[in-house]
C-alpha atoms as a printed R data frame, in Angstrom:
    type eleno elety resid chain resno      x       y      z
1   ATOM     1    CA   UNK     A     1 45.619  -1.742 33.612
2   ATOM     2    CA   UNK     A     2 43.533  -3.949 31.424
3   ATOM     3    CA   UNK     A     3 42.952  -7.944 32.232
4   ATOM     4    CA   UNK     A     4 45.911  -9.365 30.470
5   ATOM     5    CA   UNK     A     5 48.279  -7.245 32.471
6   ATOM     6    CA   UNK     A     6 46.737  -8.255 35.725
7   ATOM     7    CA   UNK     A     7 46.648 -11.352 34.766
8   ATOM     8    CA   UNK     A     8 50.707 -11.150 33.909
9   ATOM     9    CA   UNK     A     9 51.241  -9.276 36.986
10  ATOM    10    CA   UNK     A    10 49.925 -12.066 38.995
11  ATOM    11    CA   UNK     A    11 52.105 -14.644 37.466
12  ATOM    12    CA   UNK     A    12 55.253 -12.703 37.929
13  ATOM    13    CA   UNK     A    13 54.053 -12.219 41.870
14  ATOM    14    CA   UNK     A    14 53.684 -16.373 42.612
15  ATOM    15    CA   UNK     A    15 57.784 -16.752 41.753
16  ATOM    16    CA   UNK     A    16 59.225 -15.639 45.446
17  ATOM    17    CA   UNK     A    17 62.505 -14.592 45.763
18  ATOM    18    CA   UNK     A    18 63.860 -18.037 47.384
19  ATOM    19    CA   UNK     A    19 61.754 -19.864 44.851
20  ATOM    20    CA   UNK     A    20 63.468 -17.946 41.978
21  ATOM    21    CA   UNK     A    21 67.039 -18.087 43.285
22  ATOM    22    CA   UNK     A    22 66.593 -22.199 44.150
23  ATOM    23    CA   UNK     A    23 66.000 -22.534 40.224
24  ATOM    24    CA   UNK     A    24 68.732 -20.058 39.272
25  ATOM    25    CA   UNK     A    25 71.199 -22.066 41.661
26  ATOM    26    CA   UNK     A    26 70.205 -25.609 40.206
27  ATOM    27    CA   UNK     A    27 70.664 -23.691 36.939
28  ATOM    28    CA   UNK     A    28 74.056 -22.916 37.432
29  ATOM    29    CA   UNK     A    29 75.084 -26.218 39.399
30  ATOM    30    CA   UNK     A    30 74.050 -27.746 36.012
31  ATOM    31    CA   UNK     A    31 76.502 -25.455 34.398
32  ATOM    32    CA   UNK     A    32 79.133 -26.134 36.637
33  ATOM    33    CA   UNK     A    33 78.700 -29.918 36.659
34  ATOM    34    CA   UNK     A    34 78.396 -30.219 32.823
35  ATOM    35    CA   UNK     A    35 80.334 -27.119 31.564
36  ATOM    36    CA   UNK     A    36 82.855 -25.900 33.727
37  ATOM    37    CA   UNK     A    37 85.332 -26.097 31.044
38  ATOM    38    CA   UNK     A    38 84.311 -22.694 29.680
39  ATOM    39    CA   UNK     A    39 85.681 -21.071 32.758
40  ATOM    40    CA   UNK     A    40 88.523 -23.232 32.329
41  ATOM    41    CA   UNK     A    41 89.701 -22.195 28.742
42  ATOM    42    CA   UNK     A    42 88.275 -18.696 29.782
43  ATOM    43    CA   UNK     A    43 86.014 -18.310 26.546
44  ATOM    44    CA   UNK     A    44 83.870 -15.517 26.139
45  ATOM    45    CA   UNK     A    45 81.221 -14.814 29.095
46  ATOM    46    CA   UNK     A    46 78.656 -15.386 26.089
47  ATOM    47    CA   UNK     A    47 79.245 -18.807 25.765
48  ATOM    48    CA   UNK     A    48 78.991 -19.248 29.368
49  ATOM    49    CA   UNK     A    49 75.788 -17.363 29.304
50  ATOM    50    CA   UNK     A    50 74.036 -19.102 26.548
51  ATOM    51    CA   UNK     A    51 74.927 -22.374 28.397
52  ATOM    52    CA   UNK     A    52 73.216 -21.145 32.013
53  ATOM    53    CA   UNK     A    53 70.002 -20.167 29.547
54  ATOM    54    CA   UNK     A    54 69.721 -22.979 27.692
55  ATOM    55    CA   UNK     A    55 69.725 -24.773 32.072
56  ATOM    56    CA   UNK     A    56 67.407 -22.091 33.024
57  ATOM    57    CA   UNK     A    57 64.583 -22.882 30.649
58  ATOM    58    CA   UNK     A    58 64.694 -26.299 32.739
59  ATOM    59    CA   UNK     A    59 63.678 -24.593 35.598
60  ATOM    60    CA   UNK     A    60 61.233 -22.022 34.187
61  ATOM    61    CA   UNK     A    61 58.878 -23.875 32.009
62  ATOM    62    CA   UNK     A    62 56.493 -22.116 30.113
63  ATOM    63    CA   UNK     A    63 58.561 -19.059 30.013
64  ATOM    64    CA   UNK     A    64 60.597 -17.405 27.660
65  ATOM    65    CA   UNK     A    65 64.432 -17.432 28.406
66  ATOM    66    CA   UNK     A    66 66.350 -15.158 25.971
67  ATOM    67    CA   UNK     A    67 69.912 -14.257 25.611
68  ATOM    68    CA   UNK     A    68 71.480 -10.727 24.948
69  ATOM    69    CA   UNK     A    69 67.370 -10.116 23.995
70  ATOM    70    CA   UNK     A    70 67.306  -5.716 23.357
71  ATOM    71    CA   UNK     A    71 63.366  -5.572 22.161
72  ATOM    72    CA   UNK     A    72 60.588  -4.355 24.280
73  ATOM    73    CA   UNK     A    73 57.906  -5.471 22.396
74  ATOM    74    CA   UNK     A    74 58.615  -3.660 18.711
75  ATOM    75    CA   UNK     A    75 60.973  -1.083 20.077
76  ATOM    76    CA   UNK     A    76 64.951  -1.634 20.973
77  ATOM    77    CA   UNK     A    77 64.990  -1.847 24.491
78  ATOM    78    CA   UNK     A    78 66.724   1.652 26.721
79  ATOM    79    CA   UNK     A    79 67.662   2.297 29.835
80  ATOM    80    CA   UNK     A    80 68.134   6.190 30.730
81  ATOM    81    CA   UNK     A    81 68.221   6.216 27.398
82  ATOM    82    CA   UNK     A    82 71.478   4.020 26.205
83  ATOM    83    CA   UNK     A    83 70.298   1.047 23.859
84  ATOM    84    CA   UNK     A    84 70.767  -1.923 26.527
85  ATOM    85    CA   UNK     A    85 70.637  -5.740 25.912
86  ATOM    86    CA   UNK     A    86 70.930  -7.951 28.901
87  ATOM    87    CA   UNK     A    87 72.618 -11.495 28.895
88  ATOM    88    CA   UNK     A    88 69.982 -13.204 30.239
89  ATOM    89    CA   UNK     A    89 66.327 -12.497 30.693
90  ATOM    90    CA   UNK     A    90 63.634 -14.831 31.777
91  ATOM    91    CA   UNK     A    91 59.902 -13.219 30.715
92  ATOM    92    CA   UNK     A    92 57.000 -13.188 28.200
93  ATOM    93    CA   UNK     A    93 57.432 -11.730 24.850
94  ATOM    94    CA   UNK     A    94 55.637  -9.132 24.067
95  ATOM    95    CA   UNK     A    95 53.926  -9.172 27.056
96  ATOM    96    CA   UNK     A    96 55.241  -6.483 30.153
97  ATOM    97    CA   UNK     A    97 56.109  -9.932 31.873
98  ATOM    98    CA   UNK     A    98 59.404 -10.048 33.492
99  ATOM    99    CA   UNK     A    99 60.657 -12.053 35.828
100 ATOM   100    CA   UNK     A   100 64.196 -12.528 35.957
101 ATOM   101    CA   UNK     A   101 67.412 -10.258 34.560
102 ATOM   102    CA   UNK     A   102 70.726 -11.826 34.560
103 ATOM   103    CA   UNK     A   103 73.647  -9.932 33.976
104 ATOM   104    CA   UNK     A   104 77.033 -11.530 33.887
105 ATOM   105    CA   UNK     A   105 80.533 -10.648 34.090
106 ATOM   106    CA   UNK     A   106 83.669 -12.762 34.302
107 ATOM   107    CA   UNK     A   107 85.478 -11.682 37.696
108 ATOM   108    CA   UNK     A   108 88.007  -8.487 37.238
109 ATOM   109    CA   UNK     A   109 85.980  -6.869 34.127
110 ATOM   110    CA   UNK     A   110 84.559  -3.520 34.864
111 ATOM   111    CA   UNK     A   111 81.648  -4.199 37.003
112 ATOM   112    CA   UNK     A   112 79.704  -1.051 38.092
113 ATOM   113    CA   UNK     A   113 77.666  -0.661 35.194
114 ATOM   114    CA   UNK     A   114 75.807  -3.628 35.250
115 ATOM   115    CA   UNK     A   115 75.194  -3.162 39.015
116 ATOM   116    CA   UNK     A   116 73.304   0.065 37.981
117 ATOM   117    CA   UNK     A   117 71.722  -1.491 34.884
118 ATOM   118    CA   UNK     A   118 70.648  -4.344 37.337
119 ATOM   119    CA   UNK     A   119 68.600  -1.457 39.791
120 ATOM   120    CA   UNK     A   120 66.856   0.086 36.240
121 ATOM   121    CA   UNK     A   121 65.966  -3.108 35.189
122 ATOM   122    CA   UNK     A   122 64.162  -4.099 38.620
123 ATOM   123    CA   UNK     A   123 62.984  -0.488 39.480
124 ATOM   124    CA   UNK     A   124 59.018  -0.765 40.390
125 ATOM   125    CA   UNK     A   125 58.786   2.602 38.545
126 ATOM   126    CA   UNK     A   126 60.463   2.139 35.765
127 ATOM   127    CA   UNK     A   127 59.928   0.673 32.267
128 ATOM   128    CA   UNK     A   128 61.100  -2.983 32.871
129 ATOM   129    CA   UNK     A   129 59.908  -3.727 36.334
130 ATOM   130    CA   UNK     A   130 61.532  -7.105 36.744
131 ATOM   131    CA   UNK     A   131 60.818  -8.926 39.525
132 ATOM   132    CA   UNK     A   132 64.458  -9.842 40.523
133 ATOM   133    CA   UNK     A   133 67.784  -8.841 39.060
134 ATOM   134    CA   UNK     A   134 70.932 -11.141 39.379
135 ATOM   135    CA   UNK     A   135 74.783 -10.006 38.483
136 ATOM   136    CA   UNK     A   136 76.484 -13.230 38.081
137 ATOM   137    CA   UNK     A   137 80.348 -12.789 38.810
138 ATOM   138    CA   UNK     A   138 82.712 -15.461 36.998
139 ATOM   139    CA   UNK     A   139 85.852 -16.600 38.459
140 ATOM   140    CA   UNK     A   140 88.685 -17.797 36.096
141 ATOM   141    CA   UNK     A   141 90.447 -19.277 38.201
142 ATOM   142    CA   UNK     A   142 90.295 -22.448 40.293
143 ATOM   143    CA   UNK     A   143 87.732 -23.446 42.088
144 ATOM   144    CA   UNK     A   144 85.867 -21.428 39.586
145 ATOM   145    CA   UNK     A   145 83.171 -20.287 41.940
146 ATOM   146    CA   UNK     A   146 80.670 -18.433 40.578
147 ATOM   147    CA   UNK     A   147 79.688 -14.950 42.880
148 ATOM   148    CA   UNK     A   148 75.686 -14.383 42.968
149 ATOM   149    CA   UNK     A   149 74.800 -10.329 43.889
150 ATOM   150    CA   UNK     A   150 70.943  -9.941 43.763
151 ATOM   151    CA   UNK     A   151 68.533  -7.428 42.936
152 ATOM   152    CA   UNK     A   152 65.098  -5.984 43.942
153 ATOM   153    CA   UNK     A   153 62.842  -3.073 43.658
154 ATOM   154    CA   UNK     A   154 65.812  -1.295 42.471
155 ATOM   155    CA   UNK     A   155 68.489  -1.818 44.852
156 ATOM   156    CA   UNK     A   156 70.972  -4.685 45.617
157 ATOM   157    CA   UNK     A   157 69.818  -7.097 47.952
């Protein structure tokens, strides 16, 4: 491991879990506060997920915070070998920094396969290594609550 990676790795260790999932919460209050009407009108979970980024890079200054991003580094990005693209990723480009993988899915769709996606992504042996993983679970209906299942090390949490 050469200096810059340590140097990454080190960054990535500071963010706790409870410090990460305080900003993602006031991320998604924002949402809910300023653009609840998505859920309303039930528009496409992209629009709902470019609107928690663009309240996430708030909250995580100085990092990159990328939507549907499917590049590590040069290459398209794989897990088990299936080209992948997460909704929401907050890391370094270019750099193996990643801290945060979001994957969202409006309440009903077909769920398991982002769960699993989710445990790749944060897997300590695998490719990604992201510190936490987070499957955000949409309701369309009222109150419109918003369901958060975390990920670490692989696993749920």
């Amino acid at each position: 491991m050469n200096e810059l990676d340590r140097s990454n790795e080190i960054q990535v260790e500071q963010y706790t879990f409870e410090h990460i999932r305080s900003k993602v919460e006031c991320a998604v209050n924002d949402f809910r506060e300023n653009d609840l009407d998505l859920l309303e009108l039930s528009a496409d979970e992209r629009a709902a997920t470019h609107q928690i980024a663009c309240y996430l890079k708030k909250y995580f200054p100085g990092w990159n915070v990328d939507c549907e991003y499917n590049r590590k580094n040069a290459e398209p990005k794989r897990l088990q070998g299936e080209l992948v693209r997460p909704d929401i990723i907050i890391h370094r480009r270019n750099l193996n920094t990643n801290l945060l993988c979001i994957e969202a899915k409006k309440f009903g769709n077909q769920l398991i396969d982002d769960r699993k996606k989710l445990c790749g992504f944060t897997d300590p042996k695998g490719e990604y290594k992201y510190r936490i993983g987070l499957f955000l679970i949409l309701s369309l209906t009222s109150p419109y609550n918003i369901r958060y299942e975390w990920f670490c090390d692989g696993n749920a949490i």
